[in-house]
Residue, then its C-alpha position, 0 to 999 in steps of 0.5 A: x460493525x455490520x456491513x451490508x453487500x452491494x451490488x458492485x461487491x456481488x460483480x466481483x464476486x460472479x467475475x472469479x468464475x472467469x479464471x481459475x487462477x486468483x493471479x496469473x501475471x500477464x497483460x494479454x486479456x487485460x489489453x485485449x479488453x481495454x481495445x474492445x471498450x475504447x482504450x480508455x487507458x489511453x485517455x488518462x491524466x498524467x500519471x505517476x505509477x508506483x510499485x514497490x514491496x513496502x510503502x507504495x500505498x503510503x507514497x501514493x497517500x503523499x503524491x496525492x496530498x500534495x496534488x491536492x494541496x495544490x489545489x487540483x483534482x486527484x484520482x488514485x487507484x489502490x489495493x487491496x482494499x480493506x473494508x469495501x472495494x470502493x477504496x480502491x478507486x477515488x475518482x477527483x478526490x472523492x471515493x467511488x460511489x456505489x452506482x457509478x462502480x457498479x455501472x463500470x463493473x457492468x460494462x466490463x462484464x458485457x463487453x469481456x463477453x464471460x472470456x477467461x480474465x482475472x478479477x484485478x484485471x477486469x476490475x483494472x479496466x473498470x478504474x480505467x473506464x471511470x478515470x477516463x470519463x471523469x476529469x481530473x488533473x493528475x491519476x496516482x497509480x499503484x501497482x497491484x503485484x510486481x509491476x513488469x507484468x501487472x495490470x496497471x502496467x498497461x499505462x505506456x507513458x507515465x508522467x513519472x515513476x516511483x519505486x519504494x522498498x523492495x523485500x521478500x514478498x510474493x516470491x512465487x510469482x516474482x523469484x526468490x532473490x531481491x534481484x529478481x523482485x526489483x526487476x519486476x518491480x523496475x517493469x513500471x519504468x518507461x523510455x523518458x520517464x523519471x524514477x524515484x527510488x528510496x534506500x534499497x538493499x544494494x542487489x535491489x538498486x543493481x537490478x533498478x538501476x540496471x533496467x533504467x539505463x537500458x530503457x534510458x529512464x532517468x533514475x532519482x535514487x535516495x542518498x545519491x541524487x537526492x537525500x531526505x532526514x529527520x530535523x528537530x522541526x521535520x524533515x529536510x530533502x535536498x537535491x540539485x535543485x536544492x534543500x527544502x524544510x519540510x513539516x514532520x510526516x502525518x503518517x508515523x513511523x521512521x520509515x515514513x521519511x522514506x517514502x515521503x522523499x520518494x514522492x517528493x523526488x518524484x515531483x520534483x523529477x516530473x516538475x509540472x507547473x503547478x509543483x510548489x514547495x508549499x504543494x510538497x509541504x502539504x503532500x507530507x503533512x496531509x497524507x492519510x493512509x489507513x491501516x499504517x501505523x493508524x491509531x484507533x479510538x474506536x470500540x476496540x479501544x474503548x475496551x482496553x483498560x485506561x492508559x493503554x493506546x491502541x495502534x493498527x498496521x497491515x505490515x505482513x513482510x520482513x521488510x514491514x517487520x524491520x520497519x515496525x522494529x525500528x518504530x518500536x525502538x521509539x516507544x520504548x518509553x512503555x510496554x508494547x504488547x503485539x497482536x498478530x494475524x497473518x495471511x497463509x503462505x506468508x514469512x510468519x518467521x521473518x516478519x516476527x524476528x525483529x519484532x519479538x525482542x520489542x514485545x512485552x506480550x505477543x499474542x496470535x490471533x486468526x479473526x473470523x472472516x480474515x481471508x486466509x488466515x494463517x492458524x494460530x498454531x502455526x503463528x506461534x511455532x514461527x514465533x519459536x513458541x514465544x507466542x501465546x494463542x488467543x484465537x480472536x483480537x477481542x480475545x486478545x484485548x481482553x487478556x490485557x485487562x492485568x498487563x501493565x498500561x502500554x502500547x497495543x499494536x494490531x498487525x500482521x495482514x491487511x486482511x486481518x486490518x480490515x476486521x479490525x477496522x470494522x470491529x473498531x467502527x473505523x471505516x476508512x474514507 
């Protein structure tokens, strides 16, 4: 599918002149800018500020389903995103439009006056300009990288907070020990305000739990303040406020539990007026999340052969690995066949180990277009040469026309789930 440039996409790409380093986590330009256009990040809704290494985009999906179900306006800030930049800021329910972005984009570029700033950072204060003037009744906010440091943490009193599964990812700027991602992580926390957190590995819970005692954040963890688990009927979540029964997720996969206790936790931790069990209800049946665990029934699709089901994940971590493992043991009833791309720089290795004893196939591909994309080569020697190269999806696709009738997950990068969706002709809305 062809997709034609905007204007607000050619901002973005003059704004990377203004730093050297794609990521450079600090606050100081980023504050320094927000005070010259007003400090329209003082002028929010109430906020709830998501961080985590796995599953903040899917507890963001549910915080927003269940605002919305509630009947009330959300606006939601993500990233990154996977076909075009307007996906990263929804302004009361609604995706930007283009000429609203590209307005916003504008008036940061005068006023940052071609000062040193990163594109997040810039592209940051932009949201914040268009949540500011936009009304609404509620801002869901996640984390771009890490959180202590990150540019949404400019947000001084969130209404609540939430943290979802913490692995290894992004080590060079966040230390190489899950103690030190969850400290950066746990930045989000504020004095007063609530925190709900998922299952963690126990040296991640230390370093949350520790960071909210010091700040006197109150802490809602999973399996000790409130816990979440499947039914024959959906899911049941129980706290000290009590047990709701809950419909099953609309985003699959076992992990999805997870995260959708993590948001319901953090509702309930909030407990704004409008809070419901039927807003909760709505938030964990109605959430939609492109790119996890989707299925696509688009071009690509129509390709493979009949009885084949094509899926889509941008899983790129251990911990996305561990997870898709875990739902792979569920389709165990049918072949699974794994296309891989990967982003450079990223645990090729790691990511692939649970997954590989799972795979009927496994092939590695690097699509044209796919921002950094890892070699293929390099994709099958992590694979321990289990792997076979196939270069491009449609490639890949293709080399299953004799394999037996199964499952087909895309995976490995977001960057790669964007080339798929605009192969498949799915946009995401």
């Amino acid at each position: 599918m062809h997709v034609p440039p905007l204007r607000s996409e050619a901002i973005v790409a003059r704004l990377h002149a203004l730093h050297p380093k794609l990521i450079d986590l600090s606050l100081g330009r980023l504050e320094r800018l927000l005070a010259d256009l007003g400090n329209p990040h003082l002028a929010l809704p109430p906020v709830v500020h998501v961080a985590g290494t796995n599953g903040k985009g899917s507890v963001c999906a549910v915080l927003r389903a269940a605002a919305e179900a509630a009947g009330l306006r959300v606006h939601v800030y993500t990233s990154p995103h996977l076909v075009r930049f307007h996906e990263r800021v929804r302004l009361a329910g609604r995706l930007v439009e283009e000429e609203a972005l590209a307005a916003a984009l504008d008036e940061c570029e005068r006023v940052n006056a071609g000062r040193q700033i990163t594109v997040f950072e810039i592209t940051t204060a932009a949201a914040f300009l268009l949540f500011a003037r936009t009304p609404a009744d509620v801002l869901v906010l996640e984390v771009g990288l890490g959180g202590r440091f990150d540019a949404t943490n400019v947000v001084r009193a969130p209404a609540a907070t939430a943290i979802a599964s913490i692995s290894f990812d992004h080590m060079e700027f966040l230390g190489d020990t899950l103690g030190k991602i969850a400290f950066e992580k746990a930045g989000i926390m504020k004095p007063g305000a609530p925190c709900a957190t998922g299952r963690q590995h126990p040296e991640a819970f230390a370093a949350i739990a520790g960071r909210a005692a010091e700040i006197g954040a109150p802490l809602f963890a999973r399996d000790r303040d409130w816990t979440i688990e499947e039914t024959a009927s959906g899911l049941r979540y129980a706290d000290a406020r009590g047990t709701l029964d809950l419909p099953p997720t609309a985003l699959p996969g076992p992990h999805q539990a997870d995260n959708a206790g993590i948001a319901v936790a953090a509702l309930r931790a909030w407990n704004p007026p409008w809070l419901t069990g039927t807003a909760l209800a709505g938030g964990v049946a109605g959430a939609r999340w492109p790119a996890r665990l989707q299925r696509l029934r688009g071009r690509l699709a129509a390709a493979l052969p009949e009885g084949f089901e094509l899926f889509l994940d941008g899983g790129h971590n251990p911990g996305a690995g561990e997870a898709l493992a875990k739902q792979a043991e569920r389709w165990a009833d049918r072949p699974l066949h794994l296309v891989v791309g990967m982003k450079q720089g990223k645990g090729a290795a790691g990511f692939l180990r649970p997954l590989i004893p799972h795979a009927a196939t496994l092939q590695a591909v690097a699509e044209p277009g796919q921002h950094l994309a890892m070699p293929v080569a390099d994709i099958v020697a992590a694979s321990g040469g289990v792997a076979r190269p196939a270069g491009t999806v449609a490639a890949a696709l293709s080399a299953l026309r004799d394999a037996p009738p199964g499952r087909v997950l895309i995976c490995g990068s977001l960057y790669l789930a964007g080339e798929v969706l605009k192969a498949d002709g799915t946009l995401p809305d």
